[in-house]
C-alpha positions in Angstrom: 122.4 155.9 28.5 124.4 158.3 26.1 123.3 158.6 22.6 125.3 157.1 20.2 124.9 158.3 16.2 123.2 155.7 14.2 126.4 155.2 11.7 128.5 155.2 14.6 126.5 152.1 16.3 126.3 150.3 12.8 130.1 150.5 12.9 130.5 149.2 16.3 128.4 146.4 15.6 130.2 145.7 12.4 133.4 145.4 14.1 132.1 143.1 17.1 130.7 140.7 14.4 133.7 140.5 11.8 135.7 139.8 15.3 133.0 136.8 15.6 132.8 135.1 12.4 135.7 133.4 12.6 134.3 131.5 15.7 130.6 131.9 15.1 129.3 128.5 13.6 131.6 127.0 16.1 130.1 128.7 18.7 126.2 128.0 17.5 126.3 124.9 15.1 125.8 122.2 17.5 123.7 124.1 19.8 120.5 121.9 19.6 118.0 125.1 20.4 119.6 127.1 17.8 119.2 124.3 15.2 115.6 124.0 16.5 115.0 127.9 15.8 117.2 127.6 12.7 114.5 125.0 11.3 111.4 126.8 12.6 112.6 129.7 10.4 112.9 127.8 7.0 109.6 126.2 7.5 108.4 129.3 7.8 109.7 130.8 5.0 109.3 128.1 2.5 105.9 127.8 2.9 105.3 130.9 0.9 108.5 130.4 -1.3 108.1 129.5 -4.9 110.5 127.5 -6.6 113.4 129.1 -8.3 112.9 132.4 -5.8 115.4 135.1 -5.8 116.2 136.4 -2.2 118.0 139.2 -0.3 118.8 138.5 2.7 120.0 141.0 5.5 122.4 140.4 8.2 123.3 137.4 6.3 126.2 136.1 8.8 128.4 133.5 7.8 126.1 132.1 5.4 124.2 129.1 7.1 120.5 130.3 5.4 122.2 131.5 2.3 123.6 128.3 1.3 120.7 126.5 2.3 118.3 128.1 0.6 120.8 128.2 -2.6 121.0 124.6 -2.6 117.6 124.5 -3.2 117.2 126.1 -6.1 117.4 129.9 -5.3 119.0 132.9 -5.8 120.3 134.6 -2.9 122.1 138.2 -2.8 123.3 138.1 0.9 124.2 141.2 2.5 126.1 142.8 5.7 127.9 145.2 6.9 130.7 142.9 8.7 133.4 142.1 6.0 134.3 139.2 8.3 130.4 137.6 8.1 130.6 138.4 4.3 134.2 136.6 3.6 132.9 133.3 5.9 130.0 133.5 3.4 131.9 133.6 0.4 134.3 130.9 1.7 131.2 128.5 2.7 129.3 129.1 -0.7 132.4 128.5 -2.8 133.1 125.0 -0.6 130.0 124.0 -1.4 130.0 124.5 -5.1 127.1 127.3 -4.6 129.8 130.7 -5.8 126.7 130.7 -8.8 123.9 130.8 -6.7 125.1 133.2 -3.8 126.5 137.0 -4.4 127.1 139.0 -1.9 127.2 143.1 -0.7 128.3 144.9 2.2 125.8 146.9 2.8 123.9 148.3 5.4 120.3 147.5 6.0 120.0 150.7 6.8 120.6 152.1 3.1 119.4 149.6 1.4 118.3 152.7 -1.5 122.5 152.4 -1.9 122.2 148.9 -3.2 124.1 147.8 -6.6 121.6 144.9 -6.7 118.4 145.9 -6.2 116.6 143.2 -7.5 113.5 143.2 -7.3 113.1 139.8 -5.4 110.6 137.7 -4.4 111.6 137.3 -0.7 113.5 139.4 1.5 114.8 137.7 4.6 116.4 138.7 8.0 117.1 135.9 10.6 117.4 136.2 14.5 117.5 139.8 15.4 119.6 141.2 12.9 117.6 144.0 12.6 117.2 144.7 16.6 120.9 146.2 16.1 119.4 149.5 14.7 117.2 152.6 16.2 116.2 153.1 12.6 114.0 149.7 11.8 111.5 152.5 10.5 113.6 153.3 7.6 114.8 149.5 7.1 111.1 148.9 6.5 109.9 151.9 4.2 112.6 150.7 2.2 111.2 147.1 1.6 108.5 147.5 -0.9 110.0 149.1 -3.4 113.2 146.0 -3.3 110.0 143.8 -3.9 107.8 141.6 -6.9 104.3 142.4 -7.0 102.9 139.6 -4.5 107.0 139.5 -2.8 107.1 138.8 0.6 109.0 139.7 3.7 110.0 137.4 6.3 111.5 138.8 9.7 112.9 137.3 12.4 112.6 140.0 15.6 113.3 140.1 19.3 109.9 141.7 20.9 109.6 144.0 24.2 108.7 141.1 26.7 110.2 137.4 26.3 108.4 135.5 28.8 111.1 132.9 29.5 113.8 136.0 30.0 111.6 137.6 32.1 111.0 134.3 34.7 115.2 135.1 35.4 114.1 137.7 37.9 113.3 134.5 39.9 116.7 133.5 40.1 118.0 137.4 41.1 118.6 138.0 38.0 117.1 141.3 37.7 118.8 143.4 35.2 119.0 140.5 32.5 114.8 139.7 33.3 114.1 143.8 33.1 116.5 144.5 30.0 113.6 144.7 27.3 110.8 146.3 29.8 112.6 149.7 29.7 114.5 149.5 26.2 112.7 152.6 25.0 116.5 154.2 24.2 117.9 150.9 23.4 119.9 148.4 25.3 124.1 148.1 25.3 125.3 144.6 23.8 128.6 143.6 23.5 130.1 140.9 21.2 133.7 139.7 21.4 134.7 142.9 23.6 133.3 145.7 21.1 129.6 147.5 22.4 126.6 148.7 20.7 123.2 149.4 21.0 120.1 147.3 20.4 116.3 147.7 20.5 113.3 145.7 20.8 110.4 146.3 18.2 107.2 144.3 19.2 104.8 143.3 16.1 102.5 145.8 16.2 105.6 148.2 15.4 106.3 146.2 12.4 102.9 146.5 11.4 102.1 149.6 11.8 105.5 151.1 9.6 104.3 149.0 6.6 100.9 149.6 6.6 98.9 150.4 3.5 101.7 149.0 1.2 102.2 145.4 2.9 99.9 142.9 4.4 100.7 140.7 7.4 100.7 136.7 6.4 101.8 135.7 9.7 103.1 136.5 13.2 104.4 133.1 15.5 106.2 133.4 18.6 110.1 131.2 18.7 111.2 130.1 21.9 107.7 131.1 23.6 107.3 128.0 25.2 110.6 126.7 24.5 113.7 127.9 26.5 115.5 130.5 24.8 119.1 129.1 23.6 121.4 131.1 25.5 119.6 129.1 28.7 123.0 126.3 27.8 122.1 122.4 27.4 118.7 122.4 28.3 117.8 120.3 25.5 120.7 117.7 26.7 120.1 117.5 30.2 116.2 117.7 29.8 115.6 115.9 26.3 112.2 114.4 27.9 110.8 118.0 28.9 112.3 119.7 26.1 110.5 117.3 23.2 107.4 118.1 25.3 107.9 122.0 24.9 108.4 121.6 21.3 105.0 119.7 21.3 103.4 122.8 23.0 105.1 125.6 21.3 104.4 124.0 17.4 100.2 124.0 18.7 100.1 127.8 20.4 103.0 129.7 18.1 100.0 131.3 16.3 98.2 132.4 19.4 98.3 135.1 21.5 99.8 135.7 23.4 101.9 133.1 22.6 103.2 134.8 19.5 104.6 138.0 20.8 106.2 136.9 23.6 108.8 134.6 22.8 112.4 135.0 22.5 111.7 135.8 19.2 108.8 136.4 16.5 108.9 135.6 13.0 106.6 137.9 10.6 105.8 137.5 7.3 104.2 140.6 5.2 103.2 140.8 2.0 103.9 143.2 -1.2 100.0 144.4 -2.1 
């Protein structure tokens, strides 16, 4: 696969999500999966969130976890480089009487040493994969600590190297989709809305690694591990027996391993020392 320059991919992925935001909660807001990931993602994060928190959040989207957590009580400075994500945002928080509890920046998470608000914060947030969209998640995570409180936490929602459910598609003839993250050393071509980019696949230990010596793990649990990943359409409606059992077995082995690095997904917390 030819090389594409970082700032180059950033602005192809841009594009392809501005095109999306208009349609993007109606594409994913009645998606029962997605709402169950959705929901396993704020748990996570408000167990460690104390009350009147301020937040920046990266690839922020249209807003759904901004305005939750702002109508809770919190401050949230939501960025991302899609002017379309950022003008949904604006439009959602101002509907719902949040416009004083929600600002917002288009900036990369790449150069986040180029932000006008740099807080510090108590949390830092980045929800399903957001961050997979850049070569560069090194930098994105050097650059975390010093955005931080003493004691601020990071919470990180990342696609890992293997998925086991993905990788059961080979079964089916699938092959390429199964493969995809097994050989994603130079990244992998995506394509939203007719626009391609590049994405990569960091497994924890990556994350870990980067940020050691200034940040201490909390927590690593595996999302969709156990249950189907959500682009596997209306298996929650035309299996709601098997799929309440999945939940069941996912909620008692997401902290295990292997459980919790082989999911569609893996949500890490880390810790300003």
């Amino acid at each position: 696969m030819e090389a594409v320059a970082p700032h180059i991919n950033e602005q192809h992925a841009a594009e392809a999500f501005s095109a999306q935001s208009a349609i993007f909660d109606e594409i994913y807001s009645s998606n029962t999966i997605v709402n169950y990931k959705r929901g396993r993602v704020r748990a996570h994060v408000l167990k460690n969130l104390k009350p009147n928190s301020s937040i920046l959040e990266l690839n922020s989207g249209t807003g759904e976890d901004a305005t939750f957590f702002a109508s809770l009580g919190h401050k949230v400075h939501a960025t991302d480089i899609a002017e379309g994500m950022q003008q949904k945002l604006r439009e959602k928080s101002e509907s719902y009487g949040l416009s004083n509890s929600i600002s917002t920046e288009l900036c990369s998470y790449t150069h986040l040493d180029e932000l006008k608000n740099k807080g510090p914060y108590d949390q830092i947030f980045s929800n399903f994969a957001g961050l997979n969209c850049t070569g560069e998640l090194d930098k994105v995570l050097h650059s975390l600590p010093s955005l931080l409180n003493s004691g601020g936490i990071a919470t990180l929602v990342i696609l890992p190297k293997f998925c086991l459910w993905e990788s059961l598609l080979i079964f089916k003839g699938l092959f390429k989709t199964a493969t995809r993250r097994w050989f994603s050393k130079n990244g992998v071509t995506a394509h939203v809305e007719g626009t391609y980019f590049t994405c990569w696949y960091y497994n924890p230990s990556y994350v870990i690694d980067q940020v050691n010596g200034a940040m201490e793990v909390l927590s690593v649990e595996g999302l969709c591990t156990i249950v189907p990943p959500s682009y596997i359409e209306h298996f929650a409606e035309r299996h709601p027996k098997a799929y309440r059992l999945l939940t069941k077995w996912e909620d008692k082995v997401r902290f295990s391993w292997p459980w919790r690095g082989i999911g569609d997904y893996y949500i890490i917390s880390l810790r300003k020392k």
